[in-house]
Structures are given as C-alpha cells and as structure tokens.
MDAnalysis code that builds the backbone (N, CA, C; Angstrom):
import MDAnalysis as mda
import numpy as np

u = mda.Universe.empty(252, n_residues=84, atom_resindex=np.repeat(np.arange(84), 3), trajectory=True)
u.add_TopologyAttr("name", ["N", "CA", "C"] * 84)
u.add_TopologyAttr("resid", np.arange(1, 85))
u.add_TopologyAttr("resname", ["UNK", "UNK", "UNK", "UNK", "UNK", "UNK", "UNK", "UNK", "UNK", "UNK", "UNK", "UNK", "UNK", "UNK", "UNK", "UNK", "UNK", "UNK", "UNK", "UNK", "UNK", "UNK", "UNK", "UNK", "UNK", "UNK", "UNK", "UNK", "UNK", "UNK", "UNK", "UNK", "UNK", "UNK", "UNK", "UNK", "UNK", "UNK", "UNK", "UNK", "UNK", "UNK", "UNK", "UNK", "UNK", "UNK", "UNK", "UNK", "UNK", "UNK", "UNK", "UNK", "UNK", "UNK", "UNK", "UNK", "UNK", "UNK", "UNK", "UNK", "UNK", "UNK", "UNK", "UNK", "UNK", "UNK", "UNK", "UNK", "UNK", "UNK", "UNK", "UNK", "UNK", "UNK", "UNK", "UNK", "UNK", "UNK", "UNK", "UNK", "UNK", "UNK", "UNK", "UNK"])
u.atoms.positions = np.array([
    [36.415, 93.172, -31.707],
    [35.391, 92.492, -32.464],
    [35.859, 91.075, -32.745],
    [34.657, 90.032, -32.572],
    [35.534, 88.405, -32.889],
    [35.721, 88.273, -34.268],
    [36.884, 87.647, -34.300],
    [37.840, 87.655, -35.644],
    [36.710, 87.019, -36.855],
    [35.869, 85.969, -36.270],
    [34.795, 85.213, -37.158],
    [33.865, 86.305, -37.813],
    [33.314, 87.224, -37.275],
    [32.850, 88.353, -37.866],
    [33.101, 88.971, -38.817],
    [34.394, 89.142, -38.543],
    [35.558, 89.798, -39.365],
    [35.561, 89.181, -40.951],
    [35.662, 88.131, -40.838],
    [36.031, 87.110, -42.339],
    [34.748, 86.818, -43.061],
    [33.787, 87.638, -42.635],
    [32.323, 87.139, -43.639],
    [32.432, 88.890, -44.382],
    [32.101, 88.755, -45.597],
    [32.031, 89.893, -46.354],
    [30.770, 90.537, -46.587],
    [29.944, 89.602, -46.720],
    [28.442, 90.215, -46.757],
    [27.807, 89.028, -45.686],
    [26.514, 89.391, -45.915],
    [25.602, 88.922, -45.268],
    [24.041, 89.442, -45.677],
    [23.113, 88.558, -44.844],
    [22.163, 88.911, -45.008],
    [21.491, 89.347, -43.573],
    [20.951, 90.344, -43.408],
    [20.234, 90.854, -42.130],
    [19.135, 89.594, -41.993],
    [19.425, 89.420, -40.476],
    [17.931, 88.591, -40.236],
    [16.870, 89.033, -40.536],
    [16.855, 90.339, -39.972],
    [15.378, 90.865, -39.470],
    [14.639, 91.174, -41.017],
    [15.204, 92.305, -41.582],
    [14.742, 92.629, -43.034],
    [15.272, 91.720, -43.964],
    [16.160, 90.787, -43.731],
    [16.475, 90.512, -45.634],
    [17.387, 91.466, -46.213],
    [17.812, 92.615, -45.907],
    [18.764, 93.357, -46.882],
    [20.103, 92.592, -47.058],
    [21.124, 92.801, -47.711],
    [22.240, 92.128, -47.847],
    [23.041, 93.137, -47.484],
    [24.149, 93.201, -46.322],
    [24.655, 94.286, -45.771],
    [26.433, 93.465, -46.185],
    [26.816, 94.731, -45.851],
    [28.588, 94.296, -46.214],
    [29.141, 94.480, -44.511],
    [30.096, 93.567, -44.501],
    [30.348, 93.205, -43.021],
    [31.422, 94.241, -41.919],
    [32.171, 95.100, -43.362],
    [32.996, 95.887, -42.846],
    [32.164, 96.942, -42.043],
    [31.158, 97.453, -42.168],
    [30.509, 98.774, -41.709],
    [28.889, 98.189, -41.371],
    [28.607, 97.354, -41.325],
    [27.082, 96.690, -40.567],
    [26.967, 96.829, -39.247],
    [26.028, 97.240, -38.366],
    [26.278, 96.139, -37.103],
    [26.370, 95.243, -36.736],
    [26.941, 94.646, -35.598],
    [27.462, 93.103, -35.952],
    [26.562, 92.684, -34.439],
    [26.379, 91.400, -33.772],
    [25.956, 90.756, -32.848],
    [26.345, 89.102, -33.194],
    [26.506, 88.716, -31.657],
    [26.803, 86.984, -31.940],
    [25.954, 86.487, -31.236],
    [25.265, 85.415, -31.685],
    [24.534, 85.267, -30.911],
    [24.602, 83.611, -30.925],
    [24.416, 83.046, -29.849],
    [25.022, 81.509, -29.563],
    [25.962, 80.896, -30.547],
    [26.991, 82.085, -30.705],
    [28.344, 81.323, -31.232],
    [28.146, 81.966, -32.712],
    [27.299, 81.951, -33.273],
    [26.685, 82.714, -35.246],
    [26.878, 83.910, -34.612],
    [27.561, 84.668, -35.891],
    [27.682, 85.918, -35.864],
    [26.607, 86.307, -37.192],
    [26.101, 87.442, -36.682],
    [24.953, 88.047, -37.378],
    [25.293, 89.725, -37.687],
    [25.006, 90.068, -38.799],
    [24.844, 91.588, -39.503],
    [23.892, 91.952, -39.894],
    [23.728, 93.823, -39.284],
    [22.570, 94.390, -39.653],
    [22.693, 95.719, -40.545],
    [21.684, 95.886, -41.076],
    [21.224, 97.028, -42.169],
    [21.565, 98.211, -41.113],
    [21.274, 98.194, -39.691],
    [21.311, 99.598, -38.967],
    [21.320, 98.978, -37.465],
    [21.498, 99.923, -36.703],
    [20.958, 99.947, -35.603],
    [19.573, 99.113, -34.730],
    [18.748, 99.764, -35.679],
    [17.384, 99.380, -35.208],
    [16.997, 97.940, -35.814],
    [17.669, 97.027, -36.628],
    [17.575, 96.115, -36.891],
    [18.376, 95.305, -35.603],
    [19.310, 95.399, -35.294],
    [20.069, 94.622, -35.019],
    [19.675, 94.747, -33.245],
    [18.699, 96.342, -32.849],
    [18.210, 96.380, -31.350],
    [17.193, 95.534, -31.801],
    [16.598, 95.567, -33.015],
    [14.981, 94.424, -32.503],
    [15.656, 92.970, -32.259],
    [16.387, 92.318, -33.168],
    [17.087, 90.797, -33.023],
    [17.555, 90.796, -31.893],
    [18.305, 91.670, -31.410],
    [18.828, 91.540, -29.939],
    [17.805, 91.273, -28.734],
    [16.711, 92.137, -28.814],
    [15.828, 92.135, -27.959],
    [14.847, 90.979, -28.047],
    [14.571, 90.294, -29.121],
    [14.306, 88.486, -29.120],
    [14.583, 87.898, -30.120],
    [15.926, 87.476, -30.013],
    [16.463, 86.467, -31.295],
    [15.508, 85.303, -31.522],
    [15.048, 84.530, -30.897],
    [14.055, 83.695, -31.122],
    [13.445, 83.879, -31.934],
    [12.673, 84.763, -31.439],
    [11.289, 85.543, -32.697],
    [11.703, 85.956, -33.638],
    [12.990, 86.238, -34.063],
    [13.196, 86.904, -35.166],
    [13.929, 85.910, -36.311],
    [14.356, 84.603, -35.437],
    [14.961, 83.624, -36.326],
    [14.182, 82.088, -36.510],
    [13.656, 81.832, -35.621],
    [11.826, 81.380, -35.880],
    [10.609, 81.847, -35.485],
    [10.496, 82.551, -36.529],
    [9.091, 83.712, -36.328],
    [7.917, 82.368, -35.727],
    [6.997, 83.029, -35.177],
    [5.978, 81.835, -35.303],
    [4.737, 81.488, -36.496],
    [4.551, 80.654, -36.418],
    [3.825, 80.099, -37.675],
    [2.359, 81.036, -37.574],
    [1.567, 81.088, -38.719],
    [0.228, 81.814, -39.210],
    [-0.724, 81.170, -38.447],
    [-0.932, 81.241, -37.494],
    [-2.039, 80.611, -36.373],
    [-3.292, 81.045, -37.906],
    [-3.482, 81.802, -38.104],
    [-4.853, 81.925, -39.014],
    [-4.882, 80.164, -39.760],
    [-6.212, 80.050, -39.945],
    [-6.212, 79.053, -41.420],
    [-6.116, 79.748, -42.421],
    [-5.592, 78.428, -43.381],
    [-5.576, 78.905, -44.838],
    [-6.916, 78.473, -45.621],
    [-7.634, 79.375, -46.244],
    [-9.513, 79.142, -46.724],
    [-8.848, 79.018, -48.479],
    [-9.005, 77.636, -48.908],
    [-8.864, 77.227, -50.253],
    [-10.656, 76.960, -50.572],
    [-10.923, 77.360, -51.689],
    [-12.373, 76.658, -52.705],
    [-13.700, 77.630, -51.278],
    [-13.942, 78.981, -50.929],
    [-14.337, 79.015, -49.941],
    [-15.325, 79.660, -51.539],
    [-16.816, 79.976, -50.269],
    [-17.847, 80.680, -51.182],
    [-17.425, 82.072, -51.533],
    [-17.726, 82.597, -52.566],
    [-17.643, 84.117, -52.864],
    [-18.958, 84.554, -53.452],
    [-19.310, 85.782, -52.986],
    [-20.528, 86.048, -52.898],
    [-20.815, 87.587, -53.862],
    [-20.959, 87.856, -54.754],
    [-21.106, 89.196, -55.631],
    [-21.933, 90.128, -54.543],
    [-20.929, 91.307, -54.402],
    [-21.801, 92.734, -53.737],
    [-22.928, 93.026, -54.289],
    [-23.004, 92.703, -55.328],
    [-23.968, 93.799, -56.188],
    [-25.302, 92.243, -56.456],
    [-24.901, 91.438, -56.663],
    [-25.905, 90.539, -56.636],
    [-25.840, 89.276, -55.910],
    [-25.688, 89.426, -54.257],
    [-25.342, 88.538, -53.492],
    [-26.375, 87.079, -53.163],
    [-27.732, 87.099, -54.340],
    [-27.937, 85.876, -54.819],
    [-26.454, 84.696, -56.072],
    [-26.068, 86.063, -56.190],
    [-24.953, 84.867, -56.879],
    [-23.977, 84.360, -56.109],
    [-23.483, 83.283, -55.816],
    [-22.517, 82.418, -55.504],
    [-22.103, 81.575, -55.676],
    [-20.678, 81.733, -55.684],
    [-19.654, 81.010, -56.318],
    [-18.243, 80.334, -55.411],
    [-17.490, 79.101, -56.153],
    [-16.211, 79.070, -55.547],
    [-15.281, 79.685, -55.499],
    [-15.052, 80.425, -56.411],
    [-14.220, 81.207, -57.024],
    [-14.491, 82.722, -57.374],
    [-13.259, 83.385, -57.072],
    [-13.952, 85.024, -57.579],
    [-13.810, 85.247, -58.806],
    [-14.353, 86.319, -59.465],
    [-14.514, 86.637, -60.750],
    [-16.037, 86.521, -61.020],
    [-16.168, 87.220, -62.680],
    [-17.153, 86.865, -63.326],
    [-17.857, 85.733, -63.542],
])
C-alpha cells in the first residue's frame, strides 16, 4: 500500500460524505490523491468514473424563483408565492 495513504488518519469518502478512518477503509489513488471509502461499493462506483464522482455535473434543470402558484381547490386564485 503507498506509504501516502498510510499517514492520513481519517478522511472523507468522496462518493457519500461519510468520514472513514484510514487504517481499515478502502483505499484507491487516483492521479497521485489518495482517496478512502466507507466500503467496497463506494470506492467500485469512484473507481468506475472518478470524474463524475469528483465533478458531478451541474443541475441542467432551471432554477424557477417568484413563479405563479395556483390553489387546487380554488385555481381562480393566483399567486407568487405559496401559502394562504
């Protein structure tokens, strides 16, 4: 195992976010960064596209600020905002 691995005590999993301890994680290097996982199956998804997993891609959706909202029950009412 590379010695750099070795000398980090915790970490944080890419994939989930958990904070794993370095002695017993799975480990992977990947362009030189060494990386730790919660399990197995964390560390097969990062493996299988580090890219995607370390810049996800952005929310192609738009974001709808001030949009109409329309009451079910009396959908002559409309508004900017939900609520009463």
């Amino acid at each position: 195992m590379d010695s750099m691995i070795e000398q980090v005590h915790s970490a944080i999993d890419p994939v989930c976010g958990m904070t794993v301890h370095a002695h017993d994680a799975p480990a992977h290097e990947y362009e030189g960064q060494p990386y730790r996982f919660c399990s197995t199956h964390c560390r097969d998804k990062f493996t299988a596209d580090p890219q995607r997993v370390l810049h996800p891609p952005s929310d192609s959706k738009p974001k709808i600020t001030g949009g109409n909202y329309t009451c079910p029950m009396h959908p002559e009412i409309k508004q900017d905002h939900s609520g009463d």
